[in-house]
py3Dmol code that shows the C-alpha trace and the ligand (Angstrom):
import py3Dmol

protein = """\
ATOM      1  CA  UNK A   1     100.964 106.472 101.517  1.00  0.00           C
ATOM      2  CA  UNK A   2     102.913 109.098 103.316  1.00  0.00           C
ATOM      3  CA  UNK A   3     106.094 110.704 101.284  1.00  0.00           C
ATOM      4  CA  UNK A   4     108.032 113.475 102.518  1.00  0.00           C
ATOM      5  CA  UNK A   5     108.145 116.334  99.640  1.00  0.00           C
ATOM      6  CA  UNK A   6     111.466 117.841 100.685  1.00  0.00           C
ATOM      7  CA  UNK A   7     112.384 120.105  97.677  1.00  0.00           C
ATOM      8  CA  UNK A   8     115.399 117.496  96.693  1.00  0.00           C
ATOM      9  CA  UNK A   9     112.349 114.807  96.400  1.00  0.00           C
ATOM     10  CA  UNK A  10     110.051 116.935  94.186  1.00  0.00           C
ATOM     11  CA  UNK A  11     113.420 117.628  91.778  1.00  0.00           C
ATOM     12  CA  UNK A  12     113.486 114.064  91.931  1.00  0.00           C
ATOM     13  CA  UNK A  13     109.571 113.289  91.255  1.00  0.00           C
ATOM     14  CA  UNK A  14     109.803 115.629  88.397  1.00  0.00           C
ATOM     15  CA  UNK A  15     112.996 114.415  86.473  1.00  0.00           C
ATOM     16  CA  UNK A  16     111.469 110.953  87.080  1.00  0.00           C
ATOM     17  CA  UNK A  17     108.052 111.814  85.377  1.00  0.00           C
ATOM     18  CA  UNK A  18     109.654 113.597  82.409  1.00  0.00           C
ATOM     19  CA  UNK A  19     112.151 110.698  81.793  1.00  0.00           C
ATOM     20  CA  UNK A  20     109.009 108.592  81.499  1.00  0.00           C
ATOM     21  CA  UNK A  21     106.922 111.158  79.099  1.00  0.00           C
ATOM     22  CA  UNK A  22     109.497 110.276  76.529  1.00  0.00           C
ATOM     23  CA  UNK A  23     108.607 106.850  76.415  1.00  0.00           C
ATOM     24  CA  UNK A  24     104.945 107.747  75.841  1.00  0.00           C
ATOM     25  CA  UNK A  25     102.135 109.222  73.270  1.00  0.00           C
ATOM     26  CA  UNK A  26      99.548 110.374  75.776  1.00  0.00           C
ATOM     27  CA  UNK A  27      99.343 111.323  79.763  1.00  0.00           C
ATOM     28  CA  UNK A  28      96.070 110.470  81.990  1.00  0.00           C
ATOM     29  CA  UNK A  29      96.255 112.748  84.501  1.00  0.00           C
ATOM     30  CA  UNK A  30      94.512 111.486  86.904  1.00  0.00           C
ATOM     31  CA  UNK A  31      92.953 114.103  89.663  1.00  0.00           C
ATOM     32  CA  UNK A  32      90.228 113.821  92.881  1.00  0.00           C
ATOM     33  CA  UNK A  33      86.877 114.489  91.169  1.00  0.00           C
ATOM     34  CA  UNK A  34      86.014 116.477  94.440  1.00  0.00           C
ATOM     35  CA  UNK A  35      88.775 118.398  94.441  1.00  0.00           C
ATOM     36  CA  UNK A  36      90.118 118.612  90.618  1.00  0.00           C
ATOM     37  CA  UNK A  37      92.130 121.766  90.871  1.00  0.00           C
ATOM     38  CA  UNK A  38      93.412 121.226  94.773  1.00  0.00           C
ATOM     39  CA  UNK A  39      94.554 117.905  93.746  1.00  0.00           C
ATOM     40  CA  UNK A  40      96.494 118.419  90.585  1.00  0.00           C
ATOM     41  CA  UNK A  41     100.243 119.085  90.689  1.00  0.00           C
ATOM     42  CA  UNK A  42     101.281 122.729  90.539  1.00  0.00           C
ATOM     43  CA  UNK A  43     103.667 122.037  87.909  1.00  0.00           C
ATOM     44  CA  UNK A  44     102.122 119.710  85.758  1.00  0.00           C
ATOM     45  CA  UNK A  45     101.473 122.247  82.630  1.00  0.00           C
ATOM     46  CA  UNK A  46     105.352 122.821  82.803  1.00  0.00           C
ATOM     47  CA  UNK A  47     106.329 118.929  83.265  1.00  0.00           C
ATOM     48  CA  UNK A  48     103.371 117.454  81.166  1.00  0.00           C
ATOM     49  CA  UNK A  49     104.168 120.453  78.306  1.00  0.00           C
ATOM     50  CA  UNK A  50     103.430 119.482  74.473  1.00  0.00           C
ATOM     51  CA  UNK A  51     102.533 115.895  75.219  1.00  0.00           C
ATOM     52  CA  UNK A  52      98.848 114.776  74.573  1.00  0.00           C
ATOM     53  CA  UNK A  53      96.698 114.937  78.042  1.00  0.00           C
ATOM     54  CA  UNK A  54      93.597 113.046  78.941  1.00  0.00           C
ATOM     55  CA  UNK A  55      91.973 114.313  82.808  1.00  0.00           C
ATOM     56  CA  UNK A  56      90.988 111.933  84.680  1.00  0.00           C
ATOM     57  CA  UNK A  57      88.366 112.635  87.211  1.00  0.00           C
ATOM     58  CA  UNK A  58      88.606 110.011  89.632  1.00  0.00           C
ATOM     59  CA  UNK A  59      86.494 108.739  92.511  1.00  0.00           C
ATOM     60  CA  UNK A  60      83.601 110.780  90.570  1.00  0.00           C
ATOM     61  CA  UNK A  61      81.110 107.910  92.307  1.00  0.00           C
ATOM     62  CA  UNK A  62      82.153 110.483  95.691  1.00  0.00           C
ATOM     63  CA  UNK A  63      81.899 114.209  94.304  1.00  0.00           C
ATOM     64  CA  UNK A  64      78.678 116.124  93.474  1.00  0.00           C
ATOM     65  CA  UNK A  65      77.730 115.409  90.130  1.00  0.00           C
ATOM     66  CA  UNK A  66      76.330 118.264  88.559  1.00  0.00           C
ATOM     67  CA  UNK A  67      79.330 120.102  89.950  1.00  0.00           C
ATOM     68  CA  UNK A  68      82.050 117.671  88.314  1.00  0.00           C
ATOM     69  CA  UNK A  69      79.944 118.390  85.176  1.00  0.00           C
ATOM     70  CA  UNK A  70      80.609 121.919  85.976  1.00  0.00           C
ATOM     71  CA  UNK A  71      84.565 120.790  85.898  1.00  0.00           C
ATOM     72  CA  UNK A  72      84.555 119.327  82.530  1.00  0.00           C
ATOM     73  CA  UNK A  73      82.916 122.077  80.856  1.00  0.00           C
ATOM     74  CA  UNK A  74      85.420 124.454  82.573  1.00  0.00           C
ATOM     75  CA  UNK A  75      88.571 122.177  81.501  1.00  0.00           C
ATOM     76  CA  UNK A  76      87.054 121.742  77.999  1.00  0.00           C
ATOM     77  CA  UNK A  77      86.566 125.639  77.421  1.00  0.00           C
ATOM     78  CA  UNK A  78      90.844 125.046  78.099  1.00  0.00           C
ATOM     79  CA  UNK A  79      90.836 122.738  75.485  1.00  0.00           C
ATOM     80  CA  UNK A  80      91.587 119.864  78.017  1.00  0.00           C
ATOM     81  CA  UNK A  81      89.684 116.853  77.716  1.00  0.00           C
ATOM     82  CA  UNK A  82      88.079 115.813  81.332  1.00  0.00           C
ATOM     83  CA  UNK A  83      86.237 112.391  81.886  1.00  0.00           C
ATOM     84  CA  UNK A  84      84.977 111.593  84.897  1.00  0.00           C
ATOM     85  CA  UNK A  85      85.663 107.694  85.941  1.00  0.00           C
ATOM     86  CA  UNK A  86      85.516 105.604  89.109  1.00  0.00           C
ATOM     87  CA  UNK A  87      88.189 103.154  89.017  1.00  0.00           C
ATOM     88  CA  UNK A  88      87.020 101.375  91.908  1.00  0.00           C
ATOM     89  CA  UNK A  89      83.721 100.205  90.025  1.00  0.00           C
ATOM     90  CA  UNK A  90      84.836 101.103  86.598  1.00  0.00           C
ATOM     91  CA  UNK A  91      82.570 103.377  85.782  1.00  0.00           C
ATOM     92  CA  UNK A  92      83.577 105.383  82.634  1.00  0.00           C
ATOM     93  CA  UNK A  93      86.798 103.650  82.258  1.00  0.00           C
ATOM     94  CA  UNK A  94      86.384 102.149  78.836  1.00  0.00           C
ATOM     95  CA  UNK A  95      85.760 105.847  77.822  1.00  0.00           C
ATOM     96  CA  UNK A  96      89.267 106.294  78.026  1.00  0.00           C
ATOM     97  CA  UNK A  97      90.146 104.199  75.382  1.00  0.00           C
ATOM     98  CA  UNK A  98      87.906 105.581  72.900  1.00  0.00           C
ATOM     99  CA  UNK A  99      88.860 109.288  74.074  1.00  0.00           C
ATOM    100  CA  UNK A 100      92.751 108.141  73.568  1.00  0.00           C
ATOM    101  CA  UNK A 101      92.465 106.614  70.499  1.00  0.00           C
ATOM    102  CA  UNK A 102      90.554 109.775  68.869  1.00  0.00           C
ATOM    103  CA  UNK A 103      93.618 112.033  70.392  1.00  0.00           C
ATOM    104  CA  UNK A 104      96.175 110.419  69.246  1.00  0.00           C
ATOM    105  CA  UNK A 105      94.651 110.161  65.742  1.00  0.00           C
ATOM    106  CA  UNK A 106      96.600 112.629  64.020  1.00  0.00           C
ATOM    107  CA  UNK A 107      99.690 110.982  65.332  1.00  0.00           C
ATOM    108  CA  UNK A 108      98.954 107.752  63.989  1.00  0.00           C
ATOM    109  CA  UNK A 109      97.401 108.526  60.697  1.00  0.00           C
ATOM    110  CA  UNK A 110     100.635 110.008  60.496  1.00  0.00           C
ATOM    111  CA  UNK A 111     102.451 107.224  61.177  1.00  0.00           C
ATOM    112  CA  UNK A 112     100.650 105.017  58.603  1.00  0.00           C
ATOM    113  CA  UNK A 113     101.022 107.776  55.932  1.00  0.00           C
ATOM    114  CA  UNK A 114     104.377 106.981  56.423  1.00  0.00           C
ATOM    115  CA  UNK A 115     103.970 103.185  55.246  1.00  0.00           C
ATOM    116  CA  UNK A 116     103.362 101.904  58.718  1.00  0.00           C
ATOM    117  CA  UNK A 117     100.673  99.310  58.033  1.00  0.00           C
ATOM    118  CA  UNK A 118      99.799  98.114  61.688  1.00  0.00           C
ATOM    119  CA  UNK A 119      99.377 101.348  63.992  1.00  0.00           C
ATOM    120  CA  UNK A 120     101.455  99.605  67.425  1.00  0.00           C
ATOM    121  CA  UNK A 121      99.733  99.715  70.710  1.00  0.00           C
ATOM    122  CA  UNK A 122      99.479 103.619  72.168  1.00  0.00           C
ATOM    123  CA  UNK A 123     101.651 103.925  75.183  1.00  0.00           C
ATOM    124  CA  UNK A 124     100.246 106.051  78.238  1.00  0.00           C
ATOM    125  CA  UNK A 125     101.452 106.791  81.471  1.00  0.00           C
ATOM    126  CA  UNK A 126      99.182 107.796  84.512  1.00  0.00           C
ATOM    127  CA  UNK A 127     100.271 111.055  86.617  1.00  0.00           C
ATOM    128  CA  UNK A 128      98.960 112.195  89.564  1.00  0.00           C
ATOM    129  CA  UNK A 129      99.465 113.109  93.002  1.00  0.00           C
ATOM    130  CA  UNK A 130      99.494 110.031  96.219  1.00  0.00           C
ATOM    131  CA  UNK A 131      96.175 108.781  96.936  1.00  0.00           C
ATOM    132  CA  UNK A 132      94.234 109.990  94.010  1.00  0.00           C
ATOM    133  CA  UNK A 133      93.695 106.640  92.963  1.00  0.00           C
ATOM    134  CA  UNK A 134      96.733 105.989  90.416  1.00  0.00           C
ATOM    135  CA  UNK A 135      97.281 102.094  91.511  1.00  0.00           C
ATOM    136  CA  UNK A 136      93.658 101.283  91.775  1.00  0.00           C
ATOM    137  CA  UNK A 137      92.878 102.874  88.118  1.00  0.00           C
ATOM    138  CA  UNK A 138      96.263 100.877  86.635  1.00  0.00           C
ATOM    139  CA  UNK A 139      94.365  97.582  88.198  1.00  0.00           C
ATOM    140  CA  UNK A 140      90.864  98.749  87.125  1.00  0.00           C
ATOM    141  CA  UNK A 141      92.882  99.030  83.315  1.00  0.00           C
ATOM    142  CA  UNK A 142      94.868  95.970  83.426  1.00  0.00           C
ATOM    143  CA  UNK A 143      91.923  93.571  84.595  1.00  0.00           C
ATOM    144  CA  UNK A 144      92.283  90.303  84.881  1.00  0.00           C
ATOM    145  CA  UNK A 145      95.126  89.942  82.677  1.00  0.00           C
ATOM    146  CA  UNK A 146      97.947  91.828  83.598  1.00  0.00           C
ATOM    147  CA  UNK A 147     100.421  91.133  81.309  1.00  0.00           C
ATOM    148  CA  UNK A 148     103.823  92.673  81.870  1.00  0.00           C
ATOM    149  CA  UNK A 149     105.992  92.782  78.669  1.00  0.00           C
ATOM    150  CA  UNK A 150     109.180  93.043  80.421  1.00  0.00           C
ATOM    151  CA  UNK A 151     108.602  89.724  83.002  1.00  0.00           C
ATOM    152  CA  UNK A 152     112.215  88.053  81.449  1.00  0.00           C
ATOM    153  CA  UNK A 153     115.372  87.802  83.417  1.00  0.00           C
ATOM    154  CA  UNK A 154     117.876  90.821  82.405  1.00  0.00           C
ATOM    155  CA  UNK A 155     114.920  93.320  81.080  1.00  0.00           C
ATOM    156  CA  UNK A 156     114.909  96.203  82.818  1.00  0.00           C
ATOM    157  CA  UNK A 157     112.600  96.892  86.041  1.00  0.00           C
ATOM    158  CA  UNK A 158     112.310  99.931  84.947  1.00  0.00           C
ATOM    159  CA  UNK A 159     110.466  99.548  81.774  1.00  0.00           C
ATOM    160  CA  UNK A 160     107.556  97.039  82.577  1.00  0.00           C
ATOM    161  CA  UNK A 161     104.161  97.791  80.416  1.00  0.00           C
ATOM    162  CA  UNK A 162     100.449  96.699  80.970  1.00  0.00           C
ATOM    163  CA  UNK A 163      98.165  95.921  78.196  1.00  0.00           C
ATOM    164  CA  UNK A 164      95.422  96.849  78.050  1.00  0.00           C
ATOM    165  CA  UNK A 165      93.547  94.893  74.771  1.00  0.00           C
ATOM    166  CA  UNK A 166      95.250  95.680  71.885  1.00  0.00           C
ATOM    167  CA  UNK A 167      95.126  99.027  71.569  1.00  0.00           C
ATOM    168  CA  UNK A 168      96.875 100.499  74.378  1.00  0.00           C
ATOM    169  CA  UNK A 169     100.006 100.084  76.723  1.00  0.00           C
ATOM    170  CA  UNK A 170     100.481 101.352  80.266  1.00  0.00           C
ATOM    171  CA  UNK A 171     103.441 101.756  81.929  1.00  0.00           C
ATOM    172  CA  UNK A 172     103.065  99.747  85.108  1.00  0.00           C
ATOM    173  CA  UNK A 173     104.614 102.295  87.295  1.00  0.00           C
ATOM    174  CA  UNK A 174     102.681 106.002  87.534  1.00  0.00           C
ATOM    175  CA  UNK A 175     103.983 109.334  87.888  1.00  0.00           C
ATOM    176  CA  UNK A 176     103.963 110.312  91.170  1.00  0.00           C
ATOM    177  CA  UNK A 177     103.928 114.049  91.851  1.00  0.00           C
ATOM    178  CA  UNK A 178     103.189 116.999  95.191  1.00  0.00           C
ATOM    179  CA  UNK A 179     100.076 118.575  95.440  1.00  0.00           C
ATOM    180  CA  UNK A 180      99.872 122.559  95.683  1.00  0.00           C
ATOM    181  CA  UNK A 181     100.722 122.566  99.619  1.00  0.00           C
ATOM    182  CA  UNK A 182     101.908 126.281  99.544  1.00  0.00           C
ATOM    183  CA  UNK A 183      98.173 127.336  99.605  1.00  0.00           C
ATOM    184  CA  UNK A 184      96.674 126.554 103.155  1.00  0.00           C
ATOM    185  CA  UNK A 185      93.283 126.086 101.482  1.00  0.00           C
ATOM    186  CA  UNK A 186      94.587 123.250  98.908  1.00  0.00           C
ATOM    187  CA  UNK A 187      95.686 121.396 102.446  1.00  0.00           C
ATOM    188  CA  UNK A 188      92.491 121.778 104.038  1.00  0.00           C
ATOM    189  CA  UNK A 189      90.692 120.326 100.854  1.00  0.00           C
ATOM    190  CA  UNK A 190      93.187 117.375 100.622  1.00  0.00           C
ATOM    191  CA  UNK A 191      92.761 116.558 104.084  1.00  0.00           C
ATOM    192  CA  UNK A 192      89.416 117.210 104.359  1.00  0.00           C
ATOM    193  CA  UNK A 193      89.104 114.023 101.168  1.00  0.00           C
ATOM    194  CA  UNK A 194      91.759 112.226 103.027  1.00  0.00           C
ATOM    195  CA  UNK A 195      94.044 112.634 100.233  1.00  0.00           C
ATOM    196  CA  UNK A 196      96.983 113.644 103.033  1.00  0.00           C
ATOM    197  CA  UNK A 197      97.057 112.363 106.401  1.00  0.00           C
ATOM    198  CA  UNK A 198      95.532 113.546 109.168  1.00  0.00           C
ATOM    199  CA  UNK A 199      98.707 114.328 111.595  1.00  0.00           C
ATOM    200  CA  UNK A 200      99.969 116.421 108.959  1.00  0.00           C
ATOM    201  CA  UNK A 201      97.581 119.175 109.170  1.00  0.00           C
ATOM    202  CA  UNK A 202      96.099 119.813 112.995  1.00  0.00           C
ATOM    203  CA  UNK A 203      92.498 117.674 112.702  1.00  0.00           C
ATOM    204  CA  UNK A 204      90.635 120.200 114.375  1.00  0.00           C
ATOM    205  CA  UNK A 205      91.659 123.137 111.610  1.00  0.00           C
ATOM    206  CA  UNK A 206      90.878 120.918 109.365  1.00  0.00           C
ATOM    207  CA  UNK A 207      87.097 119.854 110.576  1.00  0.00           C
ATOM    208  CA  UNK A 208      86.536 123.093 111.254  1.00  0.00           C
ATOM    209  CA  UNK A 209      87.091 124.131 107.527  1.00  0.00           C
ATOM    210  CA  UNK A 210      85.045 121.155 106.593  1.00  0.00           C
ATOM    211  CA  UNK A 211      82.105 122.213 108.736  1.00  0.00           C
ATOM    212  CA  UNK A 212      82.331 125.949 107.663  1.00  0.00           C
ATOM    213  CA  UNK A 213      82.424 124.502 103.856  1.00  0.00           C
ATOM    214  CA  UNK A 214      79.438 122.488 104.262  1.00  0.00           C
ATOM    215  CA  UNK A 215      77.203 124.767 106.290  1.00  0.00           C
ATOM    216  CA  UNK A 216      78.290 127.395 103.300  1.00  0.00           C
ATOM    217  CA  UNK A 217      77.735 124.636 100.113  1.00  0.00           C
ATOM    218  CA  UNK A 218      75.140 121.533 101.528  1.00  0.00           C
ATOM    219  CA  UNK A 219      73.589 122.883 104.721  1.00  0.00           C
ATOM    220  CA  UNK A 220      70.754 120.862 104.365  1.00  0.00           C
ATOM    221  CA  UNK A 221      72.977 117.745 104.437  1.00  0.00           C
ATOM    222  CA  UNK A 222      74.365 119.059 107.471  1.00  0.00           C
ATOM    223  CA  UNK A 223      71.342 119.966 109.206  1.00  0.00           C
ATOM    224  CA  UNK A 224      70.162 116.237 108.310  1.00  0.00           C
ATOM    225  CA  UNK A 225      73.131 114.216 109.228  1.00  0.00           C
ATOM    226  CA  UNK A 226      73.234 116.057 112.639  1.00  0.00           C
ATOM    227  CA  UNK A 227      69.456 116.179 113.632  1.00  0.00           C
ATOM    228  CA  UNK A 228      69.890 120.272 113.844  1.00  0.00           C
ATOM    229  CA  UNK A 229      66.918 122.587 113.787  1.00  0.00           C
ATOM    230  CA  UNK A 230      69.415 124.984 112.280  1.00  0.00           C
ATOM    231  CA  UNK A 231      73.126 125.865 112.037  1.00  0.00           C
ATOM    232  CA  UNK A 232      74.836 128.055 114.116  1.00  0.00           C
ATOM    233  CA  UNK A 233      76.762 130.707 113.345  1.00  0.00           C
ATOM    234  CA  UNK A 234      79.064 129.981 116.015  1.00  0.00           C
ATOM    235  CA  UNK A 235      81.673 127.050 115.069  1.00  0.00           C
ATOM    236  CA  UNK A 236      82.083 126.326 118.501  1.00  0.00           C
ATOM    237  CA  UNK A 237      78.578 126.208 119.350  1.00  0.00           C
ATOM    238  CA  UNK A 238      78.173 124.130 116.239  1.00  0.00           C
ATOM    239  CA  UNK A 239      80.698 121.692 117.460  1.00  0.00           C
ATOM    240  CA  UNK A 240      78.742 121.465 120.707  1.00  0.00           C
ATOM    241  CA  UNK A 241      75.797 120.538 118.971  1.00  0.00           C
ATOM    242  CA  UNK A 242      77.160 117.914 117.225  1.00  0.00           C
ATOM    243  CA  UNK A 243      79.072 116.855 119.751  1.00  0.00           C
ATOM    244  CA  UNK A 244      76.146 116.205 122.487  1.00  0.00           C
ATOM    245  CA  UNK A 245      73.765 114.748 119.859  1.00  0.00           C
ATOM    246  CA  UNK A 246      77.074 111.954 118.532  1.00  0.00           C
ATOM    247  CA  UNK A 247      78.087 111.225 122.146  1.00  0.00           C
ATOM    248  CA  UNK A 248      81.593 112.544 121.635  1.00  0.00           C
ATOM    249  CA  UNK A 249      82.402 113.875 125.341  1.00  0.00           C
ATOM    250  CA  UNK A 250      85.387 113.831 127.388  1.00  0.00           C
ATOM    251  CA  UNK A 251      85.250 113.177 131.159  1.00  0.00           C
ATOM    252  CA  UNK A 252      83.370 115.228 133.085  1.00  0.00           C
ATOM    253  CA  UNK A 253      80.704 115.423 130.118  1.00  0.00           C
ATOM    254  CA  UNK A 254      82.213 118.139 128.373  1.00  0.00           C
ATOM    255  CA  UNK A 255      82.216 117.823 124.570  1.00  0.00           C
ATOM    256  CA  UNK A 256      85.758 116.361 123.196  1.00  0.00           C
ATOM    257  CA  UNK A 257      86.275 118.466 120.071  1.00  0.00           C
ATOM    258  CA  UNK A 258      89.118 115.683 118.695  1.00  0.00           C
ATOM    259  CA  UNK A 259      86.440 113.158 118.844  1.00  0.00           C
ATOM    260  CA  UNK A 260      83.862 115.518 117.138  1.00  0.00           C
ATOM    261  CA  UNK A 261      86.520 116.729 114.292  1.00  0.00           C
ATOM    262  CA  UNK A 262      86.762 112.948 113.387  1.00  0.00           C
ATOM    263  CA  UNK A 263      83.886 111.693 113.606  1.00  0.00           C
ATOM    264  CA  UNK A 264      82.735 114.611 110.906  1.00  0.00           C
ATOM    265  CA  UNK A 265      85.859 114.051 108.633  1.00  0.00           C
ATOM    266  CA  UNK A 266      84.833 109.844 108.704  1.00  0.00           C
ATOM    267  CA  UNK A 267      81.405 110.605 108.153  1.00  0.00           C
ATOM    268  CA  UNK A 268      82.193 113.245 104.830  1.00  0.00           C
ATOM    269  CA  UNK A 269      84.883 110.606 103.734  1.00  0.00           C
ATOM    270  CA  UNK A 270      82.362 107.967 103.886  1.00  0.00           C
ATOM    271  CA  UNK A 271      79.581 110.005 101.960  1.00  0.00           C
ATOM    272  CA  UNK A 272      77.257 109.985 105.015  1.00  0.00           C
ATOM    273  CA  UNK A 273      76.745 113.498 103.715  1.00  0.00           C
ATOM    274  CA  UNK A 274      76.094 112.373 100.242  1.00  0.00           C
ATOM    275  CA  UNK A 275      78.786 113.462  97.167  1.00  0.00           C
ATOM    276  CA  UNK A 276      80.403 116.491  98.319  1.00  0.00           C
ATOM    277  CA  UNK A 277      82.442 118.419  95.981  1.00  0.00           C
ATOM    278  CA  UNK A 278      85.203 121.037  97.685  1.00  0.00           C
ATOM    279  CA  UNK A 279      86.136 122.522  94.580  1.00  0.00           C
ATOM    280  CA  UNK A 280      83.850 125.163  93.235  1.00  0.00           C
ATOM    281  CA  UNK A 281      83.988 127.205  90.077  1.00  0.00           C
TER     282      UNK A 281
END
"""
ligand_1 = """\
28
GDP
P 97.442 106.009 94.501
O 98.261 106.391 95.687
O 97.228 107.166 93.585
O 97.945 104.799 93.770
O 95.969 105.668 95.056
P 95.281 104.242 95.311
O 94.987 103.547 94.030
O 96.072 103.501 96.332
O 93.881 104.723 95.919
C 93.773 105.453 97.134
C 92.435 105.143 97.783
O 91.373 105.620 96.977
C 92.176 103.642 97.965
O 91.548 103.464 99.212
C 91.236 103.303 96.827
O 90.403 102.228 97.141
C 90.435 104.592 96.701
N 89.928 104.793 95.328
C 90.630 104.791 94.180
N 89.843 105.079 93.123
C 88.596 105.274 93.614
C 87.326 105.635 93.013
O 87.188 105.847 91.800
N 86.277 105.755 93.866
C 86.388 105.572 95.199
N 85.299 105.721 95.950
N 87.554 105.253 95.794
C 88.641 105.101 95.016
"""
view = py3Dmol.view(width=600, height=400)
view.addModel(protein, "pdb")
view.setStyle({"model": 0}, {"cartoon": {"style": "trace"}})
view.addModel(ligand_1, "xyz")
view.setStyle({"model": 1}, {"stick": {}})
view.zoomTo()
view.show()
């Protein structure tokens, strides 16, 4: 998905997300476990403010696990509570649930003190930025039986929630926010996890970051994938290498550096160098 964030449609993404906190009890906040802080909203303390906050640490099955272990200690010393899931498989999904409920406790308890005998369903609402995973997780949630409350002729669009069992509601349509573009290494990262698209950054920047990060964080990986003896210091010479040994040449036999820069983003975006994590502590 490709959305222009002119300043006007941030505004917009923001009133739009805090008109929807106030029909909630809890935000999932749902982030790229490889890049947790590069692909969390800027703003998101500010919009998200007093409500309660689950993270969500998605796509987990890609990122280096001991270093998204790393990430949840980190975001726990803030007193945020990280899990890290993989909608696509499910993997630590139903943790959410019990990691909800236990939240929202106090809330509830307080509720009942007040003579409410049936605690209602808790009502969440996923935020995160395009890409991250938001629709995949809200299908992952809503399994086989999506069941949308607000279906009848004359209720509002606008309102529609998913339950999931009988302890918690979704609202059907996520929070969509920007990513931190100001820094120039947050875009690298995003495009690098092909979280933005490729013509919006130039592809050989961004390869080249990629290459510099993993000769700097997995070199073995890189040294393996490529069939090299060792890594050069050289970038270019490093995209030679790699670029004789994959085929990738232009006419003339002289190594197309396009063609190298995407064959090594396809190959880290399709794990052929293992979980990568770009965010480090
Ligand atoms: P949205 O824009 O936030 O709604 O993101 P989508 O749900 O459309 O997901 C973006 C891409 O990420 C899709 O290709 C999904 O299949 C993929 N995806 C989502 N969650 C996961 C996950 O946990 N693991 C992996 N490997 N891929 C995922």
């Amino acid at each position: 998905m490709t959305i222009q964030w002119f300043p006007g449609h941030m505004a917009k993404a923001k009133r739009e997300v805090t008109e929807k906190l106030k029909l909630i009890d809890i935000v999932f906040e749902l982030v790229d476990a490889r890049i947790p802080m590069s692909s969390r909203n800027p703003l998101i303390d500010e919009i998200v403010a007093n409500k309660p906050r689950i993270m969500l640490l998605n796509k987990a099955d890609m990122a280096d696990p001991d270093v998204t272990k790393q990430w949840i200690d980190f975001f726990a010393a803030q007193q945020i509570e990280a899990i890290a899931i993989d909608s696509q498989s499910g993997t630590g999904v139903k943790q959410i649930v019990t990691v909800a409920k236990e939240k929202l406790r106090p809330k509830f308890e307080k509720m009942m003190a007040k003579g409410i005998k049936r605690p209602r369903a808790m009502r969440a609402l996923i935020v995160g930025i395009p890409n991250v995973g938001k629709s995949t997780l809200i299908n992952r949630l809503a399994g086989k039986h999506i069941a949308k409350t607000g279906d009848t002729p004359g209720v509002t669009k606008a309102q529609q929630w998913i339950k999931v069992g009988k302890e918690l509601e979704l609202l059907d349509t996520p929070g969509i926010l920007w990513p931190k573009f100001e820094d120039e290494e947050v875009g690298l990262k995003l495009a690098t996890t092909g979280a933005i698209k490729d013509t919006i950054l130039n592809l050989q920047d961004v390869a080249v970051y990629a290459l510099r990060f993993l000769a700097a964080h997995y070199p073995d990986r890189l040294k393996e994938r490529y069939a090299l003896s060792d890594i050069p210091e050289d970038i270019v010479v490093l995209f030679d290498e790699i670029g004789k040994r994959r085929g990738c040449l232009a006419a003339g036999g002289v190594v197309d550096y396009d063609k190298v820069s995407e064959l090594v983003l396809r190959d880290i975006r399709t794990e052929k160098l293992g979980r990568l994590s770009f965010d480090r502590l």
